[in-house]
N, C-alpha and C positions, 0 to 999 in steps of 0.2 A: 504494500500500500504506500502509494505519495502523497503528502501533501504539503504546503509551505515550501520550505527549502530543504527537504531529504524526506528517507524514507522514516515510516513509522516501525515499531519496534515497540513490543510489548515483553516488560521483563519481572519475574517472579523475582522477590529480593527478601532476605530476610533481615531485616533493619537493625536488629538488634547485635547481629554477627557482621553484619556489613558484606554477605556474601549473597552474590547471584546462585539462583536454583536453577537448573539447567540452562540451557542455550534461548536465544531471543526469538517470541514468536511473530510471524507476522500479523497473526489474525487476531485478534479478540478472542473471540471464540476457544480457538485452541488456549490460550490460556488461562482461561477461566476453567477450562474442562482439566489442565493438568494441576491446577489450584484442589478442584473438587476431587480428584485421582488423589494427591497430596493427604486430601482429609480424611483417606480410609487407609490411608496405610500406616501402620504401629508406630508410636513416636519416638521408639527406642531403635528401629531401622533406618540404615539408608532410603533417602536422603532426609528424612525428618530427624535424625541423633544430629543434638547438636553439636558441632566441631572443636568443644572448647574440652578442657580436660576434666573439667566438674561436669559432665552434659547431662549424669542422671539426677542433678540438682536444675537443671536449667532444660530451654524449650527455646523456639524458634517462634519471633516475629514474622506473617508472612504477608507482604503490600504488594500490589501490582503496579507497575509504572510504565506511562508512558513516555517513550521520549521518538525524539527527530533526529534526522542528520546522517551524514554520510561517513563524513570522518567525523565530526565532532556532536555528541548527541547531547540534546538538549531537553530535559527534562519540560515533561509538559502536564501531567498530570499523576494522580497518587491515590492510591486508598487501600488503607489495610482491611485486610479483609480475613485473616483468620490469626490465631494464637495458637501453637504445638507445644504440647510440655505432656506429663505422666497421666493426667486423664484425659489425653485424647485431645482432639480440634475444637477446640473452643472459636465459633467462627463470629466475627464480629460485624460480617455482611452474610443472610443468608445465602448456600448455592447457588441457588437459583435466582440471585438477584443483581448476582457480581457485575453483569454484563451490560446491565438496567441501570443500577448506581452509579457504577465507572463510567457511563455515556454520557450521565447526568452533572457529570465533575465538570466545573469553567476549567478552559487552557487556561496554561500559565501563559504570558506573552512576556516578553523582552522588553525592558523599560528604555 
């Protein structure tokens, strides 16, 4: 997908770790389906175990982002949408609404 000045780019990010969840999608869609994939798998498994060396004390923030750009990507919009720790996906956008919400978010624009 294009628009403005590059491509768009939808990326699973766990905020609290600072680390991207698999590779960048281009479609909405598909991200939001590997977000709800994400929420049924154990939180003590890859890729839900968090990366830190305490992880069965800790859990994984999970936002979806969009951003722009070819070389340089430009963050455009944001919304967390689920919490991973010991009981499970606590999600703070329902499933089935990830897609509805996150369309409903203003760009961010460039001052």
């Amino acid at each position: 997908m294009r628009e403005g000045d590059g491509t768009i780019r939808f990326v699973i990010e766990d905020d609290f770790h600072a680390e991207r969840i698999g590779e960048p999608y281009m479609l909405l869609g598909e991200a939001a389906a590997e977000l709800r994939r994400l929420g049924e798998l154990p939180w003590d498994s890859a890729p839900n175990r968090a990366p830190c060396v305490g992880w069965d004390a800790c859990g994984r923030d999970y936002w979806l982002i969009e951003y722009e750009g070819d070389e340089a990507w430009r963050s455009r919009r944001r919304l967390f949408v689920m919490r991973m720790g010991s009981g499970g996906a606590q999600w703070i956008v329902p499933p089935d609404e990830i897609e509805t919400r996150f369309c409903g978010l203003p760009v961010e624009t460039v001052a």
